[in-house]
Predicted model as a PDB file, atoms N, CA, C, CB and O in Angstrom, pLDDT in the B-factor column:
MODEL        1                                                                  
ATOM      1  N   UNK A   1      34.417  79.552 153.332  1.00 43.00           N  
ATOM      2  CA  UNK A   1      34.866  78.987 152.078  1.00 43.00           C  
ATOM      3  C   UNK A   1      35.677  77.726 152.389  1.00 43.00           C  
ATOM      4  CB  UNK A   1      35.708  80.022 151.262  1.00 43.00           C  
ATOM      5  O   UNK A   1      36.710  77.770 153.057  1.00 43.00           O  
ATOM      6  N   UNK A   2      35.143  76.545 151.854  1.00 49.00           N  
ATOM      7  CA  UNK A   2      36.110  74.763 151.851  1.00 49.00           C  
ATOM      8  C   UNK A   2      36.653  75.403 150.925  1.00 49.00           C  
ATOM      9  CB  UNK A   2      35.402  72.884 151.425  1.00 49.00           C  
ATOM     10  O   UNK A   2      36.228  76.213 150.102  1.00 49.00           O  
ATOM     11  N   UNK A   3      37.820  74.881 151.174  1.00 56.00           N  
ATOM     12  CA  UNK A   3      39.474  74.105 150.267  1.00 56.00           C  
ATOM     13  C   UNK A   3      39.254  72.717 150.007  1.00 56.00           C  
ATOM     14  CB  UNK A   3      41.149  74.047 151.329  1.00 56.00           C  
ATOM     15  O   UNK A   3      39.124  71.988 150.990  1.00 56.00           O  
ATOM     16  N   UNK A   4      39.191  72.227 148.887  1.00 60.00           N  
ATOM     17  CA  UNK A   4      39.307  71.009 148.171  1.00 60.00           C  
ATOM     18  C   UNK A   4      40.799  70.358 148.624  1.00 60.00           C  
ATOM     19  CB  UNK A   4      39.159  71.321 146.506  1.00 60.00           C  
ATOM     20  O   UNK A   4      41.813  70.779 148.067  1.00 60.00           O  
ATOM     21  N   UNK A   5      40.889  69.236 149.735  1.00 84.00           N  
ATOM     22  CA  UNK A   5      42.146  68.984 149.962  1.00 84.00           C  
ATOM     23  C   UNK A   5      42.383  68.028 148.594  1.00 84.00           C  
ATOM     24  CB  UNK A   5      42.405  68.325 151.496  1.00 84.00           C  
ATOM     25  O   UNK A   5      41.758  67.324 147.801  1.00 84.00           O  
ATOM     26  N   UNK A   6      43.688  68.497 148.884  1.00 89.00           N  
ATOM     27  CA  UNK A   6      44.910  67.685 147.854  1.00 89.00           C  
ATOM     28  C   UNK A   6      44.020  68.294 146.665  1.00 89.00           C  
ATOM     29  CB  UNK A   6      45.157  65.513 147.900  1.00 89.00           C  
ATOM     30  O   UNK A   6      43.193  67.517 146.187  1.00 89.00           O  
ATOM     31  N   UNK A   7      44.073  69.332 146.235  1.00 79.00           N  
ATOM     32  CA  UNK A   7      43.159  69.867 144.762  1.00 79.00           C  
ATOM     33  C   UNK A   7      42.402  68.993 144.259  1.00 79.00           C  
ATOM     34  CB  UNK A   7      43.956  70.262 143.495  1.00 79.00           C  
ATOM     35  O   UNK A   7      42.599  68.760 143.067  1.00 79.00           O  
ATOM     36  N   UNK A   8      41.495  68.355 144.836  1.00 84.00           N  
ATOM     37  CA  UNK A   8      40.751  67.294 144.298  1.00 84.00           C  
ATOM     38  C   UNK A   8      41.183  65.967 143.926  1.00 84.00           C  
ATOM     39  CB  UNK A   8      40.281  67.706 143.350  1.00 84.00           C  
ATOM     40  O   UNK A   8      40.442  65.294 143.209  1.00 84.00           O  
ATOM     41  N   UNK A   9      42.390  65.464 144.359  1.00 90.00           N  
ATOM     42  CA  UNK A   9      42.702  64.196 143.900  1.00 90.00           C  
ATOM     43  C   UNK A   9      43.924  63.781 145.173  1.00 90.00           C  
ATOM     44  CB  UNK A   9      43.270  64.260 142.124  1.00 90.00           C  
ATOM     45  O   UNK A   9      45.056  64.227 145.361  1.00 90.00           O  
ATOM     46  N   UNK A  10      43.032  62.623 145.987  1.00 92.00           N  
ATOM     47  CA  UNK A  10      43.734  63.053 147.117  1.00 92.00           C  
ATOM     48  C   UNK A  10      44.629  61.111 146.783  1.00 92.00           C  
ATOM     49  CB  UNK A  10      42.453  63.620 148.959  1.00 92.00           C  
ATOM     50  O   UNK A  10      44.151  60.045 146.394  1.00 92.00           O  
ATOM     51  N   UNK A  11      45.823  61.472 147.132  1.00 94.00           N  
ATOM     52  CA  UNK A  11      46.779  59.697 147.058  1.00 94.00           C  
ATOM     53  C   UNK A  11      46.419  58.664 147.792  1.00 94.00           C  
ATOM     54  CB  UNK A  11      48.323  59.642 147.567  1.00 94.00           C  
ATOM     55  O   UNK A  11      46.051  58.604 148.966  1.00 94.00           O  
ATOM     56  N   UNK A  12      46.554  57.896 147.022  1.00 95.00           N  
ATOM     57  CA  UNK A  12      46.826  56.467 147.007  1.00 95.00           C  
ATOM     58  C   UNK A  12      47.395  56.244 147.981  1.00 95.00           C  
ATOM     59  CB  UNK A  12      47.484  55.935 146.034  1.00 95.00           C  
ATOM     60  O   UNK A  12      47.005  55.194 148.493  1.00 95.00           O  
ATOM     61  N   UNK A  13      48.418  56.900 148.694  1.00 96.00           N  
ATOM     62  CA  UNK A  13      49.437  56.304 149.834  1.00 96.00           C  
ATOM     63  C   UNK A  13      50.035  57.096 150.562  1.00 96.00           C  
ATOM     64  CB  UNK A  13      50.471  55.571 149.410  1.00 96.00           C  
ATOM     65  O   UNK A  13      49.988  58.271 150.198  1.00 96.00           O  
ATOM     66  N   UNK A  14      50.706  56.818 151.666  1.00 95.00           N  
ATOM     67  CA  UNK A  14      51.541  57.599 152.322  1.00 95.00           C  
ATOM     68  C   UNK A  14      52.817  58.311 151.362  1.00 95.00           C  
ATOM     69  CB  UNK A  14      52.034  56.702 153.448  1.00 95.00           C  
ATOM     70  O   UNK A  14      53.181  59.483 151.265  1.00 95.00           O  
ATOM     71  N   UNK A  15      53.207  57.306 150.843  1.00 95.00           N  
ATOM     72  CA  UNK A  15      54.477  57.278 149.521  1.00 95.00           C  
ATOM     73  C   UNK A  15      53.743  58.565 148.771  1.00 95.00           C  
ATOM     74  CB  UNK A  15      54.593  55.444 148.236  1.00 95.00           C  
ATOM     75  O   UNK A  15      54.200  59.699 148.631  1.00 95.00           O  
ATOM     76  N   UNK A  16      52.579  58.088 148.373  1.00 96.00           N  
ATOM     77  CA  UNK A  16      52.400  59.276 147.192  1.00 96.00           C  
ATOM     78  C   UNK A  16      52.400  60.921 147.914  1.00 96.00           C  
ATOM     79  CB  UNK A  16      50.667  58.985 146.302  1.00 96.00           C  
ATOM     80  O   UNK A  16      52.964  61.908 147.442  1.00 96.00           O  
ATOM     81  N   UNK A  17      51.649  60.852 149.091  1.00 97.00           N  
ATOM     82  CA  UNK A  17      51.193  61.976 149.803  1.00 97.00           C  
ATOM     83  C   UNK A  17      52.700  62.834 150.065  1.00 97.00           C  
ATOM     84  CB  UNK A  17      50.304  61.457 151.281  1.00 97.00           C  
ATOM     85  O   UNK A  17      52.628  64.059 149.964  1.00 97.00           O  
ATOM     86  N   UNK A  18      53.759  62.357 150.323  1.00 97.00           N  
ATOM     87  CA  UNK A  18      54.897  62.852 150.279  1.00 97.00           C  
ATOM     88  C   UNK A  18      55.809  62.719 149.326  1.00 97.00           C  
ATOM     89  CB  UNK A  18      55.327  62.598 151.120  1.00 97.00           C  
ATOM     90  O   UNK A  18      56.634  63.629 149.410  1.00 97.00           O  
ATOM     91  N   UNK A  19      55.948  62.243 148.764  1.00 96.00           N  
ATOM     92  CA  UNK A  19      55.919  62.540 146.869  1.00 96.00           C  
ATOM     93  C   UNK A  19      56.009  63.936 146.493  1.00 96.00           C  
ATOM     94  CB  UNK A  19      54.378  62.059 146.034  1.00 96.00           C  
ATOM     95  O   UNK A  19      56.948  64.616 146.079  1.00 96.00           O  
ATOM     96  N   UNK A  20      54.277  64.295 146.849  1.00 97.00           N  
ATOM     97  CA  UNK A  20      53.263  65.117 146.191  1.00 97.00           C  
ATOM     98  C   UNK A  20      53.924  66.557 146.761  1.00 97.00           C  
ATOM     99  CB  UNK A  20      51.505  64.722 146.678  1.00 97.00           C  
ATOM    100  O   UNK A  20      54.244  67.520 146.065  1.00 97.00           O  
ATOM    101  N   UNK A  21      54.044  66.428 148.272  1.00 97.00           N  
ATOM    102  CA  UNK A  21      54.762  67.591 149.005  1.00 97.00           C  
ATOM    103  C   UNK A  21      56.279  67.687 148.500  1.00 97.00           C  
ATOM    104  CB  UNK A  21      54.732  67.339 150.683  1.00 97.00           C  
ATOM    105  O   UNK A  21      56.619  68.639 147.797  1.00 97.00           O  
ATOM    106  N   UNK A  22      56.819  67.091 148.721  1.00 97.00           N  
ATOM    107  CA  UNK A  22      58.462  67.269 147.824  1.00 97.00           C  
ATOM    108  C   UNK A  22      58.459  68.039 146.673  1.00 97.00           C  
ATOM    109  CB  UNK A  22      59.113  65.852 147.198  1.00 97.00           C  
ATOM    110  O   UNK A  22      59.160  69.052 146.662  1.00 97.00           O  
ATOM    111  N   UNK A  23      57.738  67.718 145.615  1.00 96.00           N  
ATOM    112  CA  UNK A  23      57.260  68.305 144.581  1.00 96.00           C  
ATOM    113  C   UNK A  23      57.154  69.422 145.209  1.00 96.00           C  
ATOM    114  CB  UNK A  23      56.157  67.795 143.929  1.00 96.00           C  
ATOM    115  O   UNK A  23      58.115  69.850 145.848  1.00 96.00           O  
ATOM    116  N   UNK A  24      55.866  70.163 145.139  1.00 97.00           N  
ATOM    117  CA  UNK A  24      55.517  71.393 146.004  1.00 97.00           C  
ATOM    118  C   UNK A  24      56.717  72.044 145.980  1.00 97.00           C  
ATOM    119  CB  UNK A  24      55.015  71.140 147.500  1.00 97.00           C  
ATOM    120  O   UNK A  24      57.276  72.879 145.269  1.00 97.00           O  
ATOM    121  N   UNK A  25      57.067  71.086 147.492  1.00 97.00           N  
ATOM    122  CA  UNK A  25      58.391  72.591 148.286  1.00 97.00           C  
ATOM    123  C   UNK A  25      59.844  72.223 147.404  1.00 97.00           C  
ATOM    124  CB  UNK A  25      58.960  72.291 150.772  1.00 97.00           C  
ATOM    125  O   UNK A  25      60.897  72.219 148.042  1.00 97.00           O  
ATOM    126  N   UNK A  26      59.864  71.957 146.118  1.00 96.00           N  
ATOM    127  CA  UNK A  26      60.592  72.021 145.585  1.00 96.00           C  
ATOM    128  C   UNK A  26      60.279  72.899 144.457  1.00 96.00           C  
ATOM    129  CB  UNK A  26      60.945  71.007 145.509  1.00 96.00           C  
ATOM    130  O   UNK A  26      61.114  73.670 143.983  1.00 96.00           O  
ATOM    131  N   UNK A  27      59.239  72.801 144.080  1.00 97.00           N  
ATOM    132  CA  UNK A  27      58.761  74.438 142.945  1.00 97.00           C  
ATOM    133  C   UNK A  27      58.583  75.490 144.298  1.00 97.00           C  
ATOM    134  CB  UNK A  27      56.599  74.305 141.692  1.00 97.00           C  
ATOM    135  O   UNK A  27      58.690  76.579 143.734  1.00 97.00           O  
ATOM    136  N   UNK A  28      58.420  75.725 145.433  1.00 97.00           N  
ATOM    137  CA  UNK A  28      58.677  76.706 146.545  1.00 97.00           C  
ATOM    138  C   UNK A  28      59.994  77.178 146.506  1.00 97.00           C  
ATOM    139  CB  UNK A  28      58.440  76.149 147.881  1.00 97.00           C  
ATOM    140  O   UNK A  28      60.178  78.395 146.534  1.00 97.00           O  
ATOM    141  N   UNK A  29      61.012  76.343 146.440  1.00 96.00           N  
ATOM    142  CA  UNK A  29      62.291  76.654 146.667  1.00 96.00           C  
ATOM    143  C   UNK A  29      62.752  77.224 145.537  1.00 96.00           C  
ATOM    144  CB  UNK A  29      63.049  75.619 147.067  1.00 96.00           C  
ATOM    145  O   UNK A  29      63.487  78.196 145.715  1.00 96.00           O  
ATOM    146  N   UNK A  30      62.459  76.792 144.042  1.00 96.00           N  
ATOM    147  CA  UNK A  30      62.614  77.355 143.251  1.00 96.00           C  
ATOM    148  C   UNK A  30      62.309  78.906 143.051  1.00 96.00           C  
ATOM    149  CB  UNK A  30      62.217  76.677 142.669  1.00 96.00           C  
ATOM    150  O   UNK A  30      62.858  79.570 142.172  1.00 96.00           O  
ATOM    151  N   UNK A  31      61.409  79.404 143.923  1.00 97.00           N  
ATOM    152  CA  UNK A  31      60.134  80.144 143.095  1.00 97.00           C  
ATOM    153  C   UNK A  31      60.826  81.304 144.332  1.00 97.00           C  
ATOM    154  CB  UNK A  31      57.942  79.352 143.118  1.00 97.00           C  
ATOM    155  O   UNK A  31      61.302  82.405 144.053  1.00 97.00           O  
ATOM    156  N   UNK A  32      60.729  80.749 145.610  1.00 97.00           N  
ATOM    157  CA  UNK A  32      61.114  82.086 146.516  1.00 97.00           C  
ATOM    158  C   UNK A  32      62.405  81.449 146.931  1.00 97.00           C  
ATOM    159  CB  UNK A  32      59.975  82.600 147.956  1.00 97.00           C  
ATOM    160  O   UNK A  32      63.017  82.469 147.249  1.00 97.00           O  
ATOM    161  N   UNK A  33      63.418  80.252 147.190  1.00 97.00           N  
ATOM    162  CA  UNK A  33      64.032  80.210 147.649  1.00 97.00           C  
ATOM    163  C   UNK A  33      64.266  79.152 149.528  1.00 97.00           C  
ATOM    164  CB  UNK A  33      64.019  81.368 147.267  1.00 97.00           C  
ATOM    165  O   UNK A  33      63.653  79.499 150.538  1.00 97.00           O  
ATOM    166  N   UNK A  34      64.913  78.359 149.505  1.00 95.00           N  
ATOM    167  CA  UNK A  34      64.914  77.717 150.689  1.00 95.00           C  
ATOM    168  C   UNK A  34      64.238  78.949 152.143  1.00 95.00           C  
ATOM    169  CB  UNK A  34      66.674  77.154 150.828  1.00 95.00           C  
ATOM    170  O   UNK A  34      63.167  78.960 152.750  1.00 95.00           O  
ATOM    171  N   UNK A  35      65.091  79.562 152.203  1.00 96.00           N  
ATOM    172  CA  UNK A  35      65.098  80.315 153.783  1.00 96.00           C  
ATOM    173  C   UNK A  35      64.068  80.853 153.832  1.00 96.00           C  
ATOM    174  CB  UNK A  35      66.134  81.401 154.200  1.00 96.00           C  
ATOM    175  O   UNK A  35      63.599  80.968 154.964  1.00 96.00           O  
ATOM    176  N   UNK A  36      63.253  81.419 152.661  1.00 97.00           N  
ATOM    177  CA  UNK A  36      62.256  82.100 152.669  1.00 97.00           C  
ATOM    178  C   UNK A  36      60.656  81.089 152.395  1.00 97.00           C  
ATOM    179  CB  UNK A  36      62.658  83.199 151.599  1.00 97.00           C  
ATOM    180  O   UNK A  36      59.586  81.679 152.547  1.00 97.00           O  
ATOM    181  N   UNK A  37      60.659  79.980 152.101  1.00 97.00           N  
ATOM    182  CA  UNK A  37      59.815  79.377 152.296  1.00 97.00           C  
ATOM    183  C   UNK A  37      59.264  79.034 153.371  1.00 97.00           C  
ATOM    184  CB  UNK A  37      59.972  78.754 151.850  1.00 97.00           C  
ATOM    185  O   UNK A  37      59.925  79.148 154.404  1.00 97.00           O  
ATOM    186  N   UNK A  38      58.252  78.650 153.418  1.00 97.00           N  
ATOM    187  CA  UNK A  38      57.506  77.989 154.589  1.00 97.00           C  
ATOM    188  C   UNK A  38      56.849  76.994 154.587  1.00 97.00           C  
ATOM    189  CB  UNK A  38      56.757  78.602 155.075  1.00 97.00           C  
ATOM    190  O   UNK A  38      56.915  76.257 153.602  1.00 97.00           O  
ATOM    191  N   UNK A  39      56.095  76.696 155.574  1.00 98.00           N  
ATOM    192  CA  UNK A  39      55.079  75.626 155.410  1.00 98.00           C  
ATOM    193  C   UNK A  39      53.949  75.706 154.876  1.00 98.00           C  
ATOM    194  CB  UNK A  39      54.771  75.184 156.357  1.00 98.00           C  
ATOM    195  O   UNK A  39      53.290  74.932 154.183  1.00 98.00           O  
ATOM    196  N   UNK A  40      53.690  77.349 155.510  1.00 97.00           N  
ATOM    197  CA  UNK A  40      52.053  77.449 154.296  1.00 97.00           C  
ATOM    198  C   UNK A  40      52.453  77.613 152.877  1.00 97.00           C  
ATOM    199  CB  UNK A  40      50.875  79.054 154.552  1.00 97.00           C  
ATOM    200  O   UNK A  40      51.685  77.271 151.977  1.00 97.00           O  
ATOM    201  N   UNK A  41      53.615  78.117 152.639  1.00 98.00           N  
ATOM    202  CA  UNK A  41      53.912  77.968 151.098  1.00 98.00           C  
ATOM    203  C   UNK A  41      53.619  76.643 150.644  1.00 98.00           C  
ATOM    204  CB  UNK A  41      55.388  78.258 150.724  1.00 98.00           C  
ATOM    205  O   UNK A  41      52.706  76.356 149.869  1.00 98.00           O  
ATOM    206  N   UNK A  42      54.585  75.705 151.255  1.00 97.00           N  
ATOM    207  CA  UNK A  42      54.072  74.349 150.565  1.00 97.00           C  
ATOM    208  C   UNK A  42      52.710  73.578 150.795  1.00 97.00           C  
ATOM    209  CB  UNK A  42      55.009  73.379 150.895  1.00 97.00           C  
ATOM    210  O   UNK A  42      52.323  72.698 150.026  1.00 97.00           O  
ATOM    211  N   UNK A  43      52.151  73.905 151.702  1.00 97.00           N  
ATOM    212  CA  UNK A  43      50.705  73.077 151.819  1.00 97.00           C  
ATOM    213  C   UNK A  43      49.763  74.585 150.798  1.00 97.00           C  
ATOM    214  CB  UNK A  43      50.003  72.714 154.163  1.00 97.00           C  
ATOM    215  O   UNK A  43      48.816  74.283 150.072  1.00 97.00           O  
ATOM    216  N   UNK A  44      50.050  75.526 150.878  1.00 96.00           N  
ATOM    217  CA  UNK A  44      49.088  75.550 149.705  1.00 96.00           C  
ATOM    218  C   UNK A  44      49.747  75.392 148.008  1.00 96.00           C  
ATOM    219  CB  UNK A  44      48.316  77.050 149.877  1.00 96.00           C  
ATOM    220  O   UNK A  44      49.016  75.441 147.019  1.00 96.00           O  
ATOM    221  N   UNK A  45      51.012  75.231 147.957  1.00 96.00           N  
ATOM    222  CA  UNK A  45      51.554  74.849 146.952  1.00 96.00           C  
ATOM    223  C   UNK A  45      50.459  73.471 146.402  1.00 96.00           C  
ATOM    224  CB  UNK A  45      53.138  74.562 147.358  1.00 96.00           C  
ATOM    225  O   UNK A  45      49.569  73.442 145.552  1.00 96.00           O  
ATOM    226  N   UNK A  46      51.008  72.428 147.319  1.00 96.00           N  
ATOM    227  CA  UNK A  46      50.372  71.188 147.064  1.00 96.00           C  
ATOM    228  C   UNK A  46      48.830  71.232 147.352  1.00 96.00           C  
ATOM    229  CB  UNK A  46      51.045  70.124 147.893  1.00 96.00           C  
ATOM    230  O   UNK A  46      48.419  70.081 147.501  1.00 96.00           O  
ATOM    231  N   UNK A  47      47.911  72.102 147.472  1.00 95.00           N  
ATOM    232  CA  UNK A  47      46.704  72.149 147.974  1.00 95.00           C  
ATOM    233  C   UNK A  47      45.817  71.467 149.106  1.00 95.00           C  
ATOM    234  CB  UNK A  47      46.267  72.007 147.143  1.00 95.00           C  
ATOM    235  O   UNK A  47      44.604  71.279 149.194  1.00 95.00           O  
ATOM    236  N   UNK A  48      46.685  71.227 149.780  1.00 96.00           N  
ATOM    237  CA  UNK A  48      46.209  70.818 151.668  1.00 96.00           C  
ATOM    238  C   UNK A  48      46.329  71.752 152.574  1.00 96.00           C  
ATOM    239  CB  UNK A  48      47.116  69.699 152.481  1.00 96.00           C  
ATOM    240  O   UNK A  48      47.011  72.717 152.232  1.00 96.00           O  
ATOM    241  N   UNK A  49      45.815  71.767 153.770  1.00 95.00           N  
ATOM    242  CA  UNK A  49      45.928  72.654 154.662  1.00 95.00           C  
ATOM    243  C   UNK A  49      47.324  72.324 155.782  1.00 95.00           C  
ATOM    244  CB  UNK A  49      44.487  72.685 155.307  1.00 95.00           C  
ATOM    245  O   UNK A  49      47.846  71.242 156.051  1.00 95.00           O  
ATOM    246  N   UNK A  50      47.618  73.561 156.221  1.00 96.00           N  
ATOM    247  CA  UNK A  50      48.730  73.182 157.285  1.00 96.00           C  
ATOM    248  C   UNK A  50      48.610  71.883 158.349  1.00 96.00           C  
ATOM    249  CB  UNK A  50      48.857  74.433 158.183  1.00 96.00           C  
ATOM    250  O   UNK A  50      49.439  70.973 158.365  1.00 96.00           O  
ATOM    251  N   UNK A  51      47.892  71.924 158.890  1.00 96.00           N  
ATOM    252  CA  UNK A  51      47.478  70.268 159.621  1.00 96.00           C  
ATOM    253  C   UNK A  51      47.698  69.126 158.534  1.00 96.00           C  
ATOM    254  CB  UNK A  51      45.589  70.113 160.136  1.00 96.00           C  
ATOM    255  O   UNK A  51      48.077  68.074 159.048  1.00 96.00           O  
ATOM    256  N   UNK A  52      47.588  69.096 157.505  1.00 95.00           N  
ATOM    257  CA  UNK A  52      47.443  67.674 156.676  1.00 95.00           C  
ATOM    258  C   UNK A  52      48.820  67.894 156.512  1.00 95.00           C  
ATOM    259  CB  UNK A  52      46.374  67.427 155.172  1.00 95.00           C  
ATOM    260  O   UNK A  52      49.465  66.990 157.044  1.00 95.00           O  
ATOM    261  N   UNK A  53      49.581  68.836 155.924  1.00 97.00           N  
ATOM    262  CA  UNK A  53      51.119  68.880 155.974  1.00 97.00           C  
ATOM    263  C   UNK A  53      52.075  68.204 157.390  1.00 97.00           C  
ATOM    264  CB  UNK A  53      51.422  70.511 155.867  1.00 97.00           C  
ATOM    265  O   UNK A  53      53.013  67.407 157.369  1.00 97.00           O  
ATOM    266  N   UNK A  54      51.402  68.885 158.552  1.00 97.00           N  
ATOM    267  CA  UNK A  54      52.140  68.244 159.558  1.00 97.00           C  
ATOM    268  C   UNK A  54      52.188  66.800 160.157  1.00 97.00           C  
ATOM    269  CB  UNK A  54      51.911  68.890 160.409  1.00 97.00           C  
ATOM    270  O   UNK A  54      52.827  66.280 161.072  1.00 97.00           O  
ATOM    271  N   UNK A  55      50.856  66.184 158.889  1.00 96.00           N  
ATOM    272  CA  UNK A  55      50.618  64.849 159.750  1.00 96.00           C  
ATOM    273  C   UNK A  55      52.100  63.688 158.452  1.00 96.00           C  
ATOM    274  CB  UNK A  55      48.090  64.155 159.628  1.00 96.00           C  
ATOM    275  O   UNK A  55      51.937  62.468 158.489  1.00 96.00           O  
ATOM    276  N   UNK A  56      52.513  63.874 158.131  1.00 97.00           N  
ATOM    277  CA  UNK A  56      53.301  63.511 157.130  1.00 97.00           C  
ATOM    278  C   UNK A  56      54.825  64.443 157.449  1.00 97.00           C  
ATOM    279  CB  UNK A  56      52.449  63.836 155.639  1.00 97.00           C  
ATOM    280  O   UNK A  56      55.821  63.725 157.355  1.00 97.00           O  
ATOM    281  N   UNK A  57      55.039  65.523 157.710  1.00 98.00           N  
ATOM    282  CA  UNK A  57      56.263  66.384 157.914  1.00 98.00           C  
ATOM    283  C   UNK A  57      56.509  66.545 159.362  1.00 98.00           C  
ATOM    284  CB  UNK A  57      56.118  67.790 157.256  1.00 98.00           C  
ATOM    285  O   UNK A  57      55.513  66.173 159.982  1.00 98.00           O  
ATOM    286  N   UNK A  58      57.316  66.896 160.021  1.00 97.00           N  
ATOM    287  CA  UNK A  58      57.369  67.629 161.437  1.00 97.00           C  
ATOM    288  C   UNK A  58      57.482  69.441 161.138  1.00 97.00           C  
ATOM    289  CB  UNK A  58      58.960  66.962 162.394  1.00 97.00           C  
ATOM    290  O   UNK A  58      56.708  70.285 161.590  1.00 97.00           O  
ATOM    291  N   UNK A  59      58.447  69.635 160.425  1.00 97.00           N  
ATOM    292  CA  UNK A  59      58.929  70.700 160.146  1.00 97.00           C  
ATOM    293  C   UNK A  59      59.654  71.128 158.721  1.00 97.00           C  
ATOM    294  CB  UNK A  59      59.626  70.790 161.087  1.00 97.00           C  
ATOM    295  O   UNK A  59      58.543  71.004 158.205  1.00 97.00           O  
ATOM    296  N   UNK A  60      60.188  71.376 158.016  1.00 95.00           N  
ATOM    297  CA  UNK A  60      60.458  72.208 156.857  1.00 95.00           C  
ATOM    298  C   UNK A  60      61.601  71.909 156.713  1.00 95.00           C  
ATOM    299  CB  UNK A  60      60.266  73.592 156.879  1.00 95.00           C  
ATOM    300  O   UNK A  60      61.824  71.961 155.504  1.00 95.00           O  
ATOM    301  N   UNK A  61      62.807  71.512 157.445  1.00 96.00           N  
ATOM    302  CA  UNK A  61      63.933  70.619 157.688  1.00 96.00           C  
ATOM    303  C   UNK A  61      63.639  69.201 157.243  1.00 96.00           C  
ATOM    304  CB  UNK A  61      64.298  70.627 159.150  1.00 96.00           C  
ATOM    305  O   UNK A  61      64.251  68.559 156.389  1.00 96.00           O  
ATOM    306  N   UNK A  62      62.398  68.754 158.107  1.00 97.00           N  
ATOM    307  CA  UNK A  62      62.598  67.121 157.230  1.00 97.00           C  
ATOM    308  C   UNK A  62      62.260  67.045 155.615  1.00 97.00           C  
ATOM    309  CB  UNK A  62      61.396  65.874 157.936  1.00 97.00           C  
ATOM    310  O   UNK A  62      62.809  66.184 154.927  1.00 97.00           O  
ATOM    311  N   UNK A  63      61.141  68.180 154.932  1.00 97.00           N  
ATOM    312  CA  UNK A  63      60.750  68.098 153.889  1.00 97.00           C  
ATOM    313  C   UNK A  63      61.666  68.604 152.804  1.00 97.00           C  
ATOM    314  CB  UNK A  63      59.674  68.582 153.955  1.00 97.00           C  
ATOM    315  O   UNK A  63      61.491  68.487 151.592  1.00 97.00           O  
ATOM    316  N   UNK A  64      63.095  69.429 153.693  1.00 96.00           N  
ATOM    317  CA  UNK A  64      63.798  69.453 152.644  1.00 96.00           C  
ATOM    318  C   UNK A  64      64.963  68.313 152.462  1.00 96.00           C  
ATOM    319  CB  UNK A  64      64.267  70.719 152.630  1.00 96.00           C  
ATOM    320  O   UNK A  64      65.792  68.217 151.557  1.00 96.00           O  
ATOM    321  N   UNK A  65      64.808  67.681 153.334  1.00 96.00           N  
ATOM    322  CA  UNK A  65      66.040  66.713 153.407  1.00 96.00           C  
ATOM    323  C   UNK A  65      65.649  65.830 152.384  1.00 96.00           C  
ATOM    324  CB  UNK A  65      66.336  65.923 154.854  1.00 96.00           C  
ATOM    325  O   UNK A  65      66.368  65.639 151.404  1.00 96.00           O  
ATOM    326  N   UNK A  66      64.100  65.044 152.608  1.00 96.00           N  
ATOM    327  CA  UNK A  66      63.294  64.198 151.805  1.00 96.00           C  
ATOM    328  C   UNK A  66      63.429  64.205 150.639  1.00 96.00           C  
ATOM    329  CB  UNK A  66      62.185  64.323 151.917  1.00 96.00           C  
ATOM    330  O   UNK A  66      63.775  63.244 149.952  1.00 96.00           O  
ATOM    331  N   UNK A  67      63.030  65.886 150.071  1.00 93.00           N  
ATOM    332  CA  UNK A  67      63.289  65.952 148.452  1.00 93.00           C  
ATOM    333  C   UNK A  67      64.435  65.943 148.446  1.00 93.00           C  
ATOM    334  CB  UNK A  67      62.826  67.074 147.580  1.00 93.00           C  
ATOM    335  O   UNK A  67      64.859  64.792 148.340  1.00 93.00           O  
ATOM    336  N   UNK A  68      65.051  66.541 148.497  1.00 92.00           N  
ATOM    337  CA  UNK A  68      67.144  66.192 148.188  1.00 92.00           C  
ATOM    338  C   UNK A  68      66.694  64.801 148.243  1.00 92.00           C  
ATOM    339  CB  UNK A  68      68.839  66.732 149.771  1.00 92.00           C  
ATOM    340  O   UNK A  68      65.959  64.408 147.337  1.00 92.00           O  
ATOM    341  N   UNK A  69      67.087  63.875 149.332  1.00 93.00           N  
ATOM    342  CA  UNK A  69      67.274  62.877 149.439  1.00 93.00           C  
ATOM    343  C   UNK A  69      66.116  62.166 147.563  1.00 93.00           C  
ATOM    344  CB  UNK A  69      66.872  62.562 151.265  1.00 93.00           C  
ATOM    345  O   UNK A  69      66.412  61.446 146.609  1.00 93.00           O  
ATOM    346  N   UNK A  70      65.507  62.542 147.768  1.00 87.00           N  
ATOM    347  CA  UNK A  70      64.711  61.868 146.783  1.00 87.00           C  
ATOM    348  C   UNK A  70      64.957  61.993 145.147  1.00 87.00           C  
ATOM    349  CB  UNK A  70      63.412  62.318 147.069  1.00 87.00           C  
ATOM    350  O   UNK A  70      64.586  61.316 144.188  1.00 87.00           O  
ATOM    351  N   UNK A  71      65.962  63.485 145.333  1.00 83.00           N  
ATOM    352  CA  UNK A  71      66.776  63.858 143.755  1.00 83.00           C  
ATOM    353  C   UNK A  71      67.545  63.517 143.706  1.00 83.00           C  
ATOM    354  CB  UNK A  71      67.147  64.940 143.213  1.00 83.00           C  
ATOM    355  O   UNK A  71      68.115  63.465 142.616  1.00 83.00           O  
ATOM    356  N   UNK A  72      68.205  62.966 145.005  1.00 84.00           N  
ATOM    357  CA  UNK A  72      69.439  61.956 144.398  1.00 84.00           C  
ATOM    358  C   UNK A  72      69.768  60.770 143.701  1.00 84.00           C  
ATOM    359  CB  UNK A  72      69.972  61.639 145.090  1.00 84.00           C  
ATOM    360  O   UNK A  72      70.737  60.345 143.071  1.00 84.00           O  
ATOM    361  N   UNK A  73      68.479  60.318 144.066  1.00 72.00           N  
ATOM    362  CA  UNK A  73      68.363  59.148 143.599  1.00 72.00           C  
ATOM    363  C   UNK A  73      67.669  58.607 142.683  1.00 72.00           C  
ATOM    364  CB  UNK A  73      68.195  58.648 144.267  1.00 72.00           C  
ATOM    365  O   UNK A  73      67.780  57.402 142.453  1.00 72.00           O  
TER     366      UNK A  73                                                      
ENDMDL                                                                          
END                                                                             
């Protein structure tokens, strides 16, 4: 069985592509909570596979810093 990356509508940009994940692991965090999230939570949140997540993230630390950083402002 294919997975339709990015649910069928894949970005415009680097900008958008992590955007798109912030989003995600920010309804993740909502939904189960920081500590208990993961990475496959958010790549299938956002509908990519774990590899397309890591080429944009290192780890689950930078993607939460990103969104904070990105609600602050």
């Amino acid at each position: 069985m294919s997975r339709t990356s990015w649910a069928g509508n894949r970005p415009q940009s680097n900008s958008q592509a992590e955007s798109r994940i912030c989003d995600a692991a920010l309804e993740c965090y909502k939904r189960l909570g920081i500590a208990r999230t993961t990475m496959t939570d958010v790549a299938r949140q956002v509908g990519i596979t774990r590899p397309t997540l890591y080429k944009y993230f290192k780890n689950k630390s930078d993607i939460l810093f990103a969104a904070v950083d990105r609600e602050a402002f």
